[in-house]
C-alpha positions in Angstrom: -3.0 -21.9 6.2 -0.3 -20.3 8.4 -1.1 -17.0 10.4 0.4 -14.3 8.1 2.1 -11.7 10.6 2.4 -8.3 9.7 5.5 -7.3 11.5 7.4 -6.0 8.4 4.5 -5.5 6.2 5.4 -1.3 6.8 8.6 -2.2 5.2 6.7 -2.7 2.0 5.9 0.5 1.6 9.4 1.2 0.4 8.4 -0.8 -3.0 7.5 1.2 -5.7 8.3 0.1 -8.9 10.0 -3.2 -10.2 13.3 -1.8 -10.4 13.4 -1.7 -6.5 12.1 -5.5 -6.5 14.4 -6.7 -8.8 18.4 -5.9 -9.9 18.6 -4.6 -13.3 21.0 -6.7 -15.6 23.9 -4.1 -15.5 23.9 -4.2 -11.5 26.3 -6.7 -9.8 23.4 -8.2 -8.3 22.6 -11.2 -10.0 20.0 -14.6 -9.1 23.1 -16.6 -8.0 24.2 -14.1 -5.4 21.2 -13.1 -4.6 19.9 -16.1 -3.4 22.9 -16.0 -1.2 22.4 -13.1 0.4 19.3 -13.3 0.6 18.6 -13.7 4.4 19.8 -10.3 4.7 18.1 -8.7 2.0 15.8 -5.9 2.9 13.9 -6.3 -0.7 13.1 -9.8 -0.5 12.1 -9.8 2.9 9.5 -6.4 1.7 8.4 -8.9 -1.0 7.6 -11.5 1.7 5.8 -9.5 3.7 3.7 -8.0 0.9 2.3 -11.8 -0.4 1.8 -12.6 3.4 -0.1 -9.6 3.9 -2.2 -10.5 1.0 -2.5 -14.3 1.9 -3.5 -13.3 6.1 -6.6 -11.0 4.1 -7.8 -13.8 1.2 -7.5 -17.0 3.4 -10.4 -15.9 5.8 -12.0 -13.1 7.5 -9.2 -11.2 8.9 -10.0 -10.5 13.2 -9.8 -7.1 14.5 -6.0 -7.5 15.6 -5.0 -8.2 12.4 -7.3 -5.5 11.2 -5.7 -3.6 13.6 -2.1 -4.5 12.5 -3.0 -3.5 9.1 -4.7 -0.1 10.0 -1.2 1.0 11.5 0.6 0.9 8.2 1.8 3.4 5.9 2.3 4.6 2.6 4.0 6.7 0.2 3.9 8.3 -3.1 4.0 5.6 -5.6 1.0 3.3 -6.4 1.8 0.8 -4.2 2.4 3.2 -1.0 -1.0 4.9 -1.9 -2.9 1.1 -2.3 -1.3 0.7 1.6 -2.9 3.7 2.7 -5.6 3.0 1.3 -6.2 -0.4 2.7 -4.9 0.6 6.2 -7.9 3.5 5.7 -10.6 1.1 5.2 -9.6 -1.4 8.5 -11.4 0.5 11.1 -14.6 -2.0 10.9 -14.0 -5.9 11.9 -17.8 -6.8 11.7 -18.5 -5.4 8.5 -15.3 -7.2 6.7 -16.2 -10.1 8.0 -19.6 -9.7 6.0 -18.1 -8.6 2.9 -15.3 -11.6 3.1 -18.6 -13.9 3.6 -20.3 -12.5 0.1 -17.0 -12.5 -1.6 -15.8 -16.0 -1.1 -18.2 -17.9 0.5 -22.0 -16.7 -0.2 -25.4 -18.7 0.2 -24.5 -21.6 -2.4 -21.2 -19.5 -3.5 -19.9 -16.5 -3.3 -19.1 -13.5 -5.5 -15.8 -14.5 -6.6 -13.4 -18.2 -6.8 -11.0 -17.5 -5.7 -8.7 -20.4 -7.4 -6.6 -21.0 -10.8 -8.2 -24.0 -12.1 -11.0 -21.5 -12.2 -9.4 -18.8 -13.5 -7.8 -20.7 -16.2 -10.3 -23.8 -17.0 -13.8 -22.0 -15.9 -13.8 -25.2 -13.4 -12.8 -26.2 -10.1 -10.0 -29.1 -9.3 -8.4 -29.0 -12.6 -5.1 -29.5 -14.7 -3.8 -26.3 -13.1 -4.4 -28.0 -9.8 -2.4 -30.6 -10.8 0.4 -28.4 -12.0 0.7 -26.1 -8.6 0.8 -29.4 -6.4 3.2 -30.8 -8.6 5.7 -27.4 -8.3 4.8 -27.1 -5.0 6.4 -30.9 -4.2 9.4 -30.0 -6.3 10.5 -27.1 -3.2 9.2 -29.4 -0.6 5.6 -28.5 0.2 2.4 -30.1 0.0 -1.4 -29.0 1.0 -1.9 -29.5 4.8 -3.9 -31.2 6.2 -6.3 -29.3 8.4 -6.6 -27.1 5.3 -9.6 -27.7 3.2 -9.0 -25.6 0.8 -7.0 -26.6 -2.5 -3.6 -25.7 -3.3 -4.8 -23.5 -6.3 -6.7 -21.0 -3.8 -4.8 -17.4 -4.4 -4.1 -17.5 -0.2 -2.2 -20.6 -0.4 0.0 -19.4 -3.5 0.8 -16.3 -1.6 1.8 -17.8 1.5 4.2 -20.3 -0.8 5.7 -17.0 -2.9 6.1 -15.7 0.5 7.8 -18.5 1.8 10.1 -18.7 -1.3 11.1 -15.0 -1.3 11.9 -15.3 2.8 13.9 -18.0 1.9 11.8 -20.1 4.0 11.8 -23.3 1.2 14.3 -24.6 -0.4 14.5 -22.7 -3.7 16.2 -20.9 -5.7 15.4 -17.7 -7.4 15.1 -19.0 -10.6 12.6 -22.1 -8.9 10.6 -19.0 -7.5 10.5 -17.3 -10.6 9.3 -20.5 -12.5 6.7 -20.9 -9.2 5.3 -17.7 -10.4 5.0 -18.0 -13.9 3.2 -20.9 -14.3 1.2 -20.8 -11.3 0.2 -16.7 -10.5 1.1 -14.8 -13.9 -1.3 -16.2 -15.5 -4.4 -15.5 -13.7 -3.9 -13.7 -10.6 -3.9 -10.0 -12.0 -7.2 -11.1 -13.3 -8.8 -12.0 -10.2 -7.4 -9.2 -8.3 -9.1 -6.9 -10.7 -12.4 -9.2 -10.9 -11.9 -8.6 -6.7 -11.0 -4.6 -7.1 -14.2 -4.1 -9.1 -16.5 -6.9 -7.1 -19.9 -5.4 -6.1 -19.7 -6.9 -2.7 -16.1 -5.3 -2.1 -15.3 -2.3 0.3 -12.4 -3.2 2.1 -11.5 -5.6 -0.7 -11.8 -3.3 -3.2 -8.6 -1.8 -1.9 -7.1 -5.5 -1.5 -7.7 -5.9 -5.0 -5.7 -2.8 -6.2 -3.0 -4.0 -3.8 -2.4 -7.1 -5.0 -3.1 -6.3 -8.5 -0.4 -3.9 -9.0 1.8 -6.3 -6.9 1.3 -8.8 -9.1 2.2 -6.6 -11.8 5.7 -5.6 -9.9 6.5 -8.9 -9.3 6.2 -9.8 -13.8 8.0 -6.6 -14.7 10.6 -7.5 -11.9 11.2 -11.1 -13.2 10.7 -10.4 -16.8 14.3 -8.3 -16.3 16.1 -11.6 -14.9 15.0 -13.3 -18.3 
């Protein structure tokens, strides 16, 4: 799983609603041109950032300079801003979130939470939906590395691929990122980011879970308005 830096994470906080992720219909935006300006696009690189943040948090106990990194950013007025502060608030102690991570996602046998679609959708590990995400993820180029144990359904791994679509990282259109999203985080991940927002275990998480729940929910409203 690559290290997920947080040097533009702050820009994020600019995010508030889906209209700022995504250009309304009447704009002169539209997915052709802006895949081709999209190196230069302030938005899509906020929308980068955001998924890495959330990847470098779920892939494994986050160290005290990342905790540190994420402790120095800022928020705003909308939801999202205030979920930034919020998690920035709760980064001051490395040894106790490397506990929590511990009962969350790993645990003596398991841990409070899977963190993984074939879950999510079948109610078991290493299925069909599995076999769906590695098949999308070889049509942009990618497949699972291999010092990674994890499978290519774990929410980390999915982040770090939206991030690297929205970057422009991949080769991928918007419309192949869109498609990435729908079949592969839409339908499960606002779930689990709510199951993780509400986990007993969760401090620190608790706050992760908000974050990326209401991302996840910016990100449909802002492709539902390229349909």
């Amino acid at each position: 799983m690559p290290d997920a830096g947080l040097e533009a994470a702050s820009a994020s906080r600019g995010i508030g609603d889906a209209a700022q992720v995504f250009a309304t219909t009447n704009h002169v935006e539209t997915p052709d041109n802006f895949q081709h300006r999209r190196e230069s696009d302030d938005i899509a690189l906020a929308r980068a950032s955001e998924y890495r943040l959330l990847a470098s948090v779920l892939a494994q106990a986050p160290s005290p300079e990342l905790l540190g990194q994420i402790a120095k950013i800022s928020g705003d007025s909308t939801k999202l801003g205030q979920a930034h502060a919020a998690l920035a608030g709760g980064a001051a102690n490395a040894e106790a979130v490397t506990r929590e991570y511990f009962d969350l996602f790993i645990g003596v046998g398991r841990g409070e939470l899977l963190p993984y679609a074939s879950y999510y959708l079948t109610g078991f590990l290493q299925e069909r939906p599995l076999a769906q995400i590695r098949e999308d993820m070889a049509a942009i180029g990618l497949a699972g590395a291999d010092h990674v144990s994890e499978p290519e359904d774990h929410i980390a791994i999915l982040c770090e691929t939206m991030a690297g679509m929205a970057a422009g990282d991949f080769e991928a259109d918007l419309a192949a990122e869109q498609r990435f999203f729908e079949r592969n985080l839409k339908p499960w991940a606002s779930r689990f980011f709510a199951d993780l927002e509400g986990a007993a275990s969760a401090r620190f998480y608790r706050n992760v879970g908000r974050l990326g729940r209401l991302f996840m929910e910016i990100e449909a409203e802002g492709f539902a308005m390229l349909a």
